[in-house]
C-alpha positions in Angstrom: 0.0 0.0 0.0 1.4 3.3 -0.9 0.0 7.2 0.2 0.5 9.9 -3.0 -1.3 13.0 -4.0 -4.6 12.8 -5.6 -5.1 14.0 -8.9 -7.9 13.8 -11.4 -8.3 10.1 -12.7 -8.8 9.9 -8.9 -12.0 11.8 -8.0 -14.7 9.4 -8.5 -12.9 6.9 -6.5 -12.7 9.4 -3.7 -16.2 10.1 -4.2 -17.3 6.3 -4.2 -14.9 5.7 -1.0 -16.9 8.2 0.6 -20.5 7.3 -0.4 -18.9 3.9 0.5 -18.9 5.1 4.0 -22.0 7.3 4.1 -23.1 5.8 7.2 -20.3 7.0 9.1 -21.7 10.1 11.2 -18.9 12.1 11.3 -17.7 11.6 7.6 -19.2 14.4 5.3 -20.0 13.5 2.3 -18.3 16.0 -0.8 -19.8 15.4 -4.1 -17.6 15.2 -6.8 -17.2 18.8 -8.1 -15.9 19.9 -4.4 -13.8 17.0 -4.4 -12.3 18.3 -7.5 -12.2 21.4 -7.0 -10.3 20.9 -3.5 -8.3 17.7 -5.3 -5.3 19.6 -3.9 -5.9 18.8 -0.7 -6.4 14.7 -0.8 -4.0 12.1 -0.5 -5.0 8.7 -1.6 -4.2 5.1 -0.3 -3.4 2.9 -3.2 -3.2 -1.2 -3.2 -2.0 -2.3 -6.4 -3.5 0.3 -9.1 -7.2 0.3 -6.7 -7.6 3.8 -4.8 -8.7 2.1 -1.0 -8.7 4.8 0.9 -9.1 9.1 1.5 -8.0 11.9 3.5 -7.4 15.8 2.7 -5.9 18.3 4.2 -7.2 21.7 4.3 -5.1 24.7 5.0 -5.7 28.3 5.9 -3.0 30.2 6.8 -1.6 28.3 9.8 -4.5 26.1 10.6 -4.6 22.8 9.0 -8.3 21.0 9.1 -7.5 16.9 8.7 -11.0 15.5 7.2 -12.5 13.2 5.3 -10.4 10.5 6.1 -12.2 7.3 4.5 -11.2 3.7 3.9 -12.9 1.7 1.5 -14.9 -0.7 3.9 -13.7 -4.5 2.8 -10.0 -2.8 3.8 -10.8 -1.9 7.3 -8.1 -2.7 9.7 -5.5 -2.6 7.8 -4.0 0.4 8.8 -4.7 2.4 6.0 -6.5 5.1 8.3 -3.3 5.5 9.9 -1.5 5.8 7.0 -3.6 8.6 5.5 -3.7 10.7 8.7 0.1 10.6 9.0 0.2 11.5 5.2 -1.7 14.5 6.8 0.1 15.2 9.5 3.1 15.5 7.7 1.9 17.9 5.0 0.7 20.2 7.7 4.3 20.4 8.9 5.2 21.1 5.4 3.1 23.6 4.9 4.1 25.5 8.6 0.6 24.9 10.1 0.8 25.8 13.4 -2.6 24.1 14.5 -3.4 20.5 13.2 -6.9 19.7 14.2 -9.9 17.6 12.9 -13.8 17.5 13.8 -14.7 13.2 14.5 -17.3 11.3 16.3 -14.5 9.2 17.2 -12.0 10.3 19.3 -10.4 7.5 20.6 -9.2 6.7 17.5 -7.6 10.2 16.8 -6.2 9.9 20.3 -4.3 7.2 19.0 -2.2 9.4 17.3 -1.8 11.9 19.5 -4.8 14.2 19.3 -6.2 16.0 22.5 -9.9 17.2 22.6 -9.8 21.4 22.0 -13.0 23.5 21.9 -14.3 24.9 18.6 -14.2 28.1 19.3 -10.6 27.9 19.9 -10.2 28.2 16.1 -10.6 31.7 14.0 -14.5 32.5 12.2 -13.0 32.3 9.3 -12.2 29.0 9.6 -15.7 27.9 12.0 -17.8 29.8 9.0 -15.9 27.4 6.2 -16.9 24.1 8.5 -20.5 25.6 8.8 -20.6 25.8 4.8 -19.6 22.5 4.7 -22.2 21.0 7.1 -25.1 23.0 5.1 -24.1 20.9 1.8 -24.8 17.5 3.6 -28.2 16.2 3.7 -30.6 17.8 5.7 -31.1 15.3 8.7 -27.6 15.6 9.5 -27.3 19.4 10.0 -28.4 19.4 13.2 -26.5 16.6 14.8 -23.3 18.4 13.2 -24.4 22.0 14.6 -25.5 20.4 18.0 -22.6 18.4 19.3 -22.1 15.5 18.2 -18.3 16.1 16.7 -15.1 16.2 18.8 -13.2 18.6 18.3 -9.4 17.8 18.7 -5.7 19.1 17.8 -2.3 17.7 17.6 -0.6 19.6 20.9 
């Protein structure tokens, strides 16, 4: 399994990787023209020449968002997760972000890796109105559970 860029040829498969994991309630779903037009920000698990997993990284100015990190479903526990959020991590430092943080129903997991719980409004409005954006473009029974706590909010310290 190898970690790379996105690019193009990629976006449906990050699309279907996604939808494969629809039920997840923490994992947004991004139709394909915002995948594309973010395709800058994903990194892509590959086995063999099959994309298996997802997970971009969003930055704006030193704040670096970690989301939708998906794994196709039949290559659960693998440690493909892993391998895309250290992808992550590791671009963040490229790019000088001094906050690494991530929104997840599933913080234990995240703790794995070193994340601490932070409160949301520890980040700048810019970057809260951009997440709010986001949560208004998933289907409509999700928005409140998004707006209304069901996310952890958590940062690399």
């Amino acid at each position: 399994m190898t970690v790379r860029n996105a690019e193009a040829a990629d976006v449906d498969a990050i699309h279907a990787t996604l939808v494969a994991n629809a039920g997840d309630p923490s994992l947004f779903q991004q139709p394909p023209r915002r995948i594309h037009t973010n395709l800058g920000d994903f990194v892509v698990a590959m086995r063999d020449r099959d994309v298996v997993g997802c997970a971009a990284l969003h930055v704006i100015r030193d704040h670096a968002e970690i989301l939708a990190v998906a794994v196709s479903p039949a290559a659960h526990g693998h440690g493909i997760g892993g391998a895309l959020l250290r992808a992550c991590i590791d671009r963040a430092a490229m790019h000088g972000a001094r906050v690494v943080w991530l929104a997840t129903a599933k913080p234990t997991y995240f703790a794995r890796f070193g994340f601490v719980r932070m409160s949301k409004w520890r980040l700048p409005l810019r970057v809260l109105l951009g997440k709010l954006r986001l949560i208004f473009e998933q289907p409509a029974r999700r928005w409140l559970p998004a707006l209304f706590g069901r996310h952890t909010f958590m940062r690399l310290p």
